[in-house]
C-alpha positions in Angstrom: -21.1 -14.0 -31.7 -24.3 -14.8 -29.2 -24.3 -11.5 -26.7 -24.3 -13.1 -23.6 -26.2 -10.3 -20.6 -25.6 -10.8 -16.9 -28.4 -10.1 -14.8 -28.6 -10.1 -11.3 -30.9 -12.4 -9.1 -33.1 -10.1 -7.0 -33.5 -12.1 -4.0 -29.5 -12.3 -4.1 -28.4 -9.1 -5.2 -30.7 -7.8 -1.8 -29.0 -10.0 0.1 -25.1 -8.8 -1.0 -26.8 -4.9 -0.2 -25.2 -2.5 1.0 -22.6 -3.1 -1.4 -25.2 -3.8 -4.1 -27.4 -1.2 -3.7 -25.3 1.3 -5.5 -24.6 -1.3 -8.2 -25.3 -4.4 -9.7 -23.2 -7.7 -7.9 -21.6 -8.2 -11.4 -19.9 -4.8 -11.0 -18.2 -6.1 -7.3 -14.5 -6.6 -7.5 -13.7 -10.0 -6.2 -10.0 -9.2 -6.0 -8.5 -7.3 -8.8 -11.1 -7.7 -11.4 -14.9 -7.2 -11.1 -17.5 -10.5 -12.0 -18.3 -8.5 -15.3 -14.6 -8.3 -16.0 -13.6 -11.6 -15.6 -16.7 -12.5 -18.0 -14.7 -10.3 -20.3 -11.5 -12.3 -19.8 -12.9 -15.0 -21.6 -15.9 -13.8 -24.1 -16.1 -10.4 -25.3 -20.1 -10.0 -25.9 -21.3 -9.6 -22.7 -23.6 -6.8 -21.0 -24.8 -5.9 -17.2 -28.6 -5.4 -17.0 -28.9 -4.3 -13.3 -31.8 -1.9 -14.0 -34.1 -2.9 -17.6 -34.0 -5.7 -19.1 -34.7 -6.8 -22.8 -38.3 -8.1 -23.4 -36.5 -10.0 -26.5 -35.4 -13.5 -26.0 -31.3 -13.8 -25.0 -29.0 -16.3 -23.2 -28.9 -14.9 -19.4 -26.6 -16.2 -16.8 -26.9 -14.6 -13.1 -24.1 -12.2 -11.8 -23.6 -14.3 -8.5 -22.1 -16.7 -10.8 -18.6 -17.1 -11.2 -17.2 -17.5 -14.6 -14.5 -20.1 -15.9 -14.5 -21.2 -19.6 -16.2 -24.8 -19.2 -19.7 -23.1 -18.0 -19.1 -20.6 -20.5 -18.8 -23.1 -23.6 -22.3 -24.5 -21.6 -24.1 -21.7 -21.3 -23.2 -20.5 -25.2 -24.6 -24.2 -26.2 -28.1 -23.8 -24.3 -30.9 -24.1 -26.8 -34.2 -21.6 -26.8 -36.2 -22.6 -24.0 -33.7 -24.5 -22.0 -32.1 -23.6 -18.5 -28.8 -24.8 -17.1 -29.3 -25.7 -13.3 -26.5 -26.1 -10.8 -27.3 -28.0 -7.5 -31.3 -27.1 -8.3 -30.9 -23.6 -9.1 -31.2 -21.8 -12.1 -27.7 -20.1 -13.3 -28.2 -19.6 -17.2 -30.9 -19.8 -19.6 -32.0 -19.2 -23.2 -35.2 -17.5 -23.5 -36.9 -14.2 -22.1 -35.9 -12.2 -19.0 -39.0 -13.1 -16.5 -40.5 -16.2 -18.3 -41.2 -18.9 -15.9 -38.4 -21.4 -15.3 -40.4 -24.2 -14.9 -41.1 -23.8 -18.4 -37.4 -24.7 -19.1 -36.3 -28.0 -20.2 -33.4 -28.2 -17.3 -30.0 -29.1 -17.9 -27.4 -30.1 -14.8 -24.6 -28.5 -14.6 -22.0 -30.9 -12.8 -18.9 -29.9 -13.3 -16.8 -27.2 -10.5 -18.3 -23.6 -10.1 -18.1 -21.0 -7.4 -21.6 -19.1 -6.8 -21.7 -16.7 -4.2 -25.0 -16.7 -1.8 -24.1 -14.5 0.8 -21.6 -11.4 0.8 -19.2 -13.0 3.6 -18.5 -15.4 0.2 -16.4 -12.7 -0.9 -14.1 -13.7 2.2 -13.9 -17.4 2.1 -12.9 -17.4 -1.6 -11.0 -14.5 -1.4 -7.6 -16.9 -2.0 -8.6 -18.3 -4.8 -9.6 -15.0 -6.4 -6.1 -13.6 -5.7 -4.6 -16.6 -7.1 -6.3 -16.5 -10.2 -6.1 -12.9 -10.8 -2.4 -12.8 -10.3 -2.3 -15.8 -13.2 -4.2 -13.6 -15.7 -2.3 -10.3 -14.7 0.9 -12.1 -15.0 0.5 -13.0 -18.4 -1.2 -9.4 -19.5 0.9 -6.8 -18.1 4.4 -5.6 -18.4 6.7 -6.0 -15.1 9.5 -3.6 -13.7 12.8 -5.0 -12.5 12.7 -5.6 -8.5 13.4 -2.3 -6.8 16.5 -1.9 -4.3 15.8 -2.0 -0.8 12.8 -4.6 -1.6 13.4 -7.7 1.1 11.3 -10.5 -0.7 10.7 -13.3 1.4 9.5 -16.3 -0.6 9.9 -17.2 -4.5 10.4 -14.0 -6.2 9.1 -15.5 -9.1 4.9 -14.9 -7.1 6.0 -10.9 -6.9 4.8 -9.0 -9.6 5.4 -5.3 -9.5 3.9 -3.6 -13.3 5.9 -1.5 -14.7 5.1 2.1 -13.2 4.5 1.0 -9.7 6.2 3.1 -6.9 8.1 0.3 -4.4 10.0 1.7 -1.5 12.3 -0.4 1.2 9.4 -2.6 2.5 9.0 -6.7 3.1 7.1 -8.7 0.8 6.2 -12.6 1.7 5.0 -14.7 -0.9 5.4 -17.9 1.1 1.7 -18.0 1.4 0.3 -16.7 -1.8 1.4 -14.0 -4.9 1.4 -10.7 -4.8 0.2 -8.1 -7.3 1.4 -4.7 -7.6 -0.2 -2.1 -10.4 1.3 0.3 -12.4 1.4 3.5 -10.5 0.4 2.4 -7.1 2.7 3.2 -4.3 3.9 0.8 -1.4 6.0 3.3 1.2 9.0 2.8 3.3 8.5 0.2 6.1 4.8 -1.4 4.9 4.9 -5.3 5.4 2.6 -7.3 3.1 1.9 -10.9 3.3 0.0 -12.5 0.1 -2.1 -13.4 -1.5 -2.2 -9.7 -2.3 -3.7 -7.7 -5.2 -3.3 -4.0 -5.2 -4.9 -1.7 -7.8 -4.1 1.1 -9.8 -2.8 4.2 -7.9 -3.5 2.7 -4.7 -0.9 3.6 -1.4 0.2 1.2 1.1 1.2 4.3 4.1 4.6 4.1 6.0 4.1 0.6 8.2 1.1 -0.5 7.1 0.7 -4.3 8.1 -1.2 -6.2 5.3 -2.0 -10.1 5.9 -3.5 -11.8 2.8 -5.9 -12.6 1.2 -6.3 -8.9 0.8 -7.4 -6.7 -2.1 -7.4 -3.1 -2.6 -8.8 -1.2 -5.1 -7.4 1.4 -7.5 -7.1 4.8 -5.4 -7.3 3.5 -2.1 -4.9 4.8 0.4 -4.3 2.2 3.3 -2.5 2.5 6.5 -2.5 0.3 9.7 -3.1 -2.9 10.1 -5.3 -5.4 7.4 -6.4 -9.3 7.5 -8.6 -10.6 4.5 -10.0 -7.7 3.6 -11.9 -6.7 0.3 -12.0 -3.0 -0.6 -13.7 -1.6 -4.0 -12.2 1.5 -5.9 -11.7 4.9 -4.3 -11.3 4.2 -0.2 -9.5 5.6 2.2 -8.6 3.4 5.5 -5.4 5.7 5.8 -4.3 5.3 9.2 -3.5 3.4 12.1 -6.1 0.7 13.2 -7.3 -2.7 12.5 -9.7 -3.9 10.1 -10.1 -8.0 9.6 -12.8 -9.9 7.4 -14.2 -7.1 6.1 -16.1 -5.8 2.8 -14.9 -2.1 2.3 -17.2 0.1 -0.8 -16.3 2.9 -2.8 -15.6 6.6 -1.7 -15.4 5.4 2.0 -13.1 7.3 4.5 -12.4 5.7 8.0 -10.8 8.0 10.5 -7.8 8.2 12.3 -7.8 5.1 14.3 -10.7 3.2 13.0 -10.7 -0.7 14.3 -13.3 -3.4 13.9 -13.7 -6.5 15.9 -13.7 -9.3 13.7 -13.9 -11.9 16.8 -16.2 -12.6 20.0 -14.9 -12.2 23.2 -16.9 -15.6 23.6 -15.3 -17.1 20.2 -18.8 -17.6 18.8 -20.3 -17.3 15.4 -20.9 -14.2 14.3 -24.4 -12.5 13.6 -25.0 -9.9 10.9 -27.5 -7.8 9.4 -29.0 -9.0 6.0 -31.2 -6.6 4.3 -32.9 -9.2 2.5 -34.6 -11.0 5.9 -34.4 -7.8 7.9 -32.7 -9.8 10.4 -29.6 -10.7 12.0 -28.0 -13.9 11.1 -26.0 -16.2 12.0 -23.2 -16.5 9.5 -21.5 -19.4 10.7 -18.3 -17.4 11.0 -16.1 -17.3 13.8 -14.3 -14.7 12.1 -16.4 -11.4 10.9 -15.6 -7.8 10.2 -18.0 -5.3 9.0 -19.6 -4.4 5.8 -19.7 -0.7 4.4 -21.8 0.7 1.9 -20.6 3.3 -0.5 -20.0 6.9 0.8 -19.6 5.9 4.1 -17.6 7.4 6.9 -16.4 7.1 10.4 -14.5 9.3 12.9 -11.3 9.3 14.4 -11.2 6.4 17.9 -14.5 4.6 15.7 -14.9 1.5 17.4 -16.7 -1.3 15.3 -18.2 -4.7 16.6 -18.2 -7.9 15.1 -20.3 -8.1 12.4 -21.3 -4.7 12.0 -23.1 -3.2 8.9 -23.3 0.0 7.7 -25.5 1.3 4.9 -24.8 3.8 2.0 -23.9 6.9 3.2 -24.0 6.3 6.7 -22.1 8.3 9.2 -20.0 7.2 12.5 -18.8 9.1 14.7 -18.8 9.7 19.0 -18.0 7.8 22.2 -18.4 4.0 22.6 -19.7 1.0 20.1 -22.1 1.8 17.3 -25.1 -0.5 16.9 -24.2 -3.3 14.9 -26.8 -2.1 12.1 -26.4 1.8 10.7 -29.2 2.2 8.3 -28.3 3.6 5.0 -28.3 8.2 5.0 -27.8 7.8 8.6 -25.8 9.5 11.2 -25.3 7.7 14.4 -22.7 10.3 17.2 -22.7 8.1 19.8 -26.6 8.7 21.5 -28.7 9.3 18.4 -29.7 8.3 15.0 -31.0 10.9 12.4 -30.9 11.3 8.7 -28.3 13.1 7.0 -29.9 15.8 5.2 -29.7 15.1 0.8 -28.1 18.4 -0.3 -25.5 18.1 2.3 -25.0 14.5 1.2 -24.7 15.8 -2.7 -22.3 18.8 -1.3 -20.1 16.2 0.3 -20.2 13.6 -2.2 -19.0 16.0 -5.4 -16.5 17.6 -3.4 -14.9 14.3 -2.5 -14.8 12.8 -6.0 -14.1 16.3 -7.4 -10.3 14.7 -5.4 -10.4 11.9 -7.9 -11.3 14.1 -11.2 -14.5 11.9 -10.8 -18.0 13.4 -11.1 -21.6 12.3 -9.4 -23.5 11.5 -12.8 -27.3 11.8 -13.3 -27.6 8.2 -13.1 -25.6 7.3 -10.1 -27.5 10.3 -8.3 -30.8 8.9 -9.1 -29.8 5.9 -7.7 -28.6 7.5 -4.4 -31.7 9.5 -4.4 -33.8 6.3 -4.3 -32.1 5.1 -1.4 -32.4 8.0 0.1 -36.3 8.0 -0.5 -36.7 4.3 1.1 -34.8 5.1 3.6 -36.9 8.2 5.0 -39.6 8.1 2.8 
């Protein structure tokens, strides 16, 4: 069977920072399952490079491409030396890792694919990820009888709870979309969830929390207050009251008491945000943007977060008033002043929280931080 390695484009896997900085874009869930994952759905020889790559010749396809069976019978049948191309970008090739593509006999790809360009992508195909998630999950996982007290609005027949899930008297619409419930996650008396909906492993909906789909949360995430299409990776916290809408969420995140993002002007304008890849705010073309938050990042209780605001790996939130709409990554910002937040504090904090998960910092993963750290206050 032809190994088939995802890589991930540098100019785009800068771009989809802060999320990617602590991993490669093919390790991003899109709703229940990550890009590598749903690879694996459909072909079982298939590798992340995020970091080295081999000098050998192999069939490559970029991790800001989204899988589905057709380009995968495509990319298997490239030749040595040939390049599939979709709307004049490369996507797959057979050949070595940094040969030059013009070199490549180029073959169109024509037929439907989603390819993400810019993290706010995540968002607008959010639906369709739910969607198809749910349809895989549905036919790979065991389901538990409806609880009692459950009010389904909808066709019951779009609720999947797996067997092992924890469902107390809450509402559940499926009118607009399905919704997924893992084994061993918990949805608590009085929470309201609209789909399309995916909810991981060991994850908590709190008493009342108010989800509007598309929404995803990852396995041990505990969610409270108020959500509207809203992505969150593994191992978050957003536990309490307050909104959050349009928004990318990392892992090991915890948002204080009272948290809320704007994900709307006042002036009902597109939205500007921070890409690391220009250096520069941009215009998204959104009317409706939350924020973006790196891994290991954390805000205080009454944080108040404008439209559109970004903030880097380990940054820090907390004080009186809006933050600016860019935190840069190991940074504390209290409301006045910025200033680094100190490595072996960092570390400290970052084992102990984890330590909560039975989850350990490895070498690797702390390398990696470390780096960031460096360009960040070199």
């Amino acid at each position: 069977m032809t190994p088939l390695l995802i890589v991930d484009h540098p100019r785009i896997q800068l771009r989809f920072r802060p999320l990617t900085a602590t991993r490669s874009l093919a390790q991003l869930k899109l709703a229940y399952y990550t890009i590598h994952e749903r690879w694996n759905c459909i072909y079982s020889n298939v590798a992340v490079f995020d970091t080295q790559h081999p000098s050998e010749a192999c069939v490559f396809v970029y991790s800001h491409v989204i899988p589905n069976n057709q380009l995968l019978e495509s990319i298997l049948n490239l030749k040595p030396g040939e390049c599939l191309v979709y709307n004049t970008s490369p996507i797959a090739w057979h050949g070595v890792y940094d040969q030059n593509m013009e070199l490549f006999k180029k073959i169109e790809y024509q037929k439907p694919l989603y390819v993400l360009n810019d993290p706010l992508d995540l968002i607008h195909h959010l639906n369709t990820f739910c969607i198809e998630d749910f349809e895989y999950l549905k036919g790979h996982s065991q389901a538990m009888q409806l609880p009692k007290f459950v009010t389904v609005i909808g066709n019951p027949e779009h609720l999947f709870i797996e067997e092992g899930a924890i469902v107390s008297a809450c509402y559940i619409n499926t009118q607009n979309g399905p919704v997924f419930i893992s084994a061993k996650a918990q949805i608590m008396e009085g929470a309201m969830v609209r789909g399309p909906f995916i909810m991981g492993a060991h994850a908590e909906l709190k008493m009342g929390a108010k989800i509007y789909g598309p929404t995803a949360v990852g396995s041990w995430c505990k969610i409270g207050g108020e959500l509207n299409q809203c992505l969150f990776q593994d191992f978050s916290n957003k536990a309490h009251d307050g909104f959050l809408g349009q928004s990318l969420i990392g892992s090991w995140c915890n948002m204080g008491a009272d948290t809320n993002c704007s994900n709307l002007k006042n002036n009902y304008s597109t939205v500007k945000q921070y890409r690391y890849d220009t250096q520069t705010f941009e215009d998204t073309g959104a009317q409706f943007a939350g924020i973006i938050m790196g891994d290991h990042c954390k805000t205080g209780i009454n944080t108040m977060l404008n439209t559109g605001t970004v903030l880097g790996v380990a940054a820090h939130v907390y004080g009186a008033g809006f933050p600016p709409q860019y935190i840069p990554d190991f940074t504390w910002y209290d409301g006045k002043f910025f200033q680094p937040y100190i490595w072996t504090k960092f570390i400290e904090t970052a084992q102990r929280v984890m330590e909560r998960r039975n989850k350990y910092l490895n070498a690797s993963d702390s390398d990696r931080l470390l780096k960031i750290y460096q360009n960040q206050h070199a």
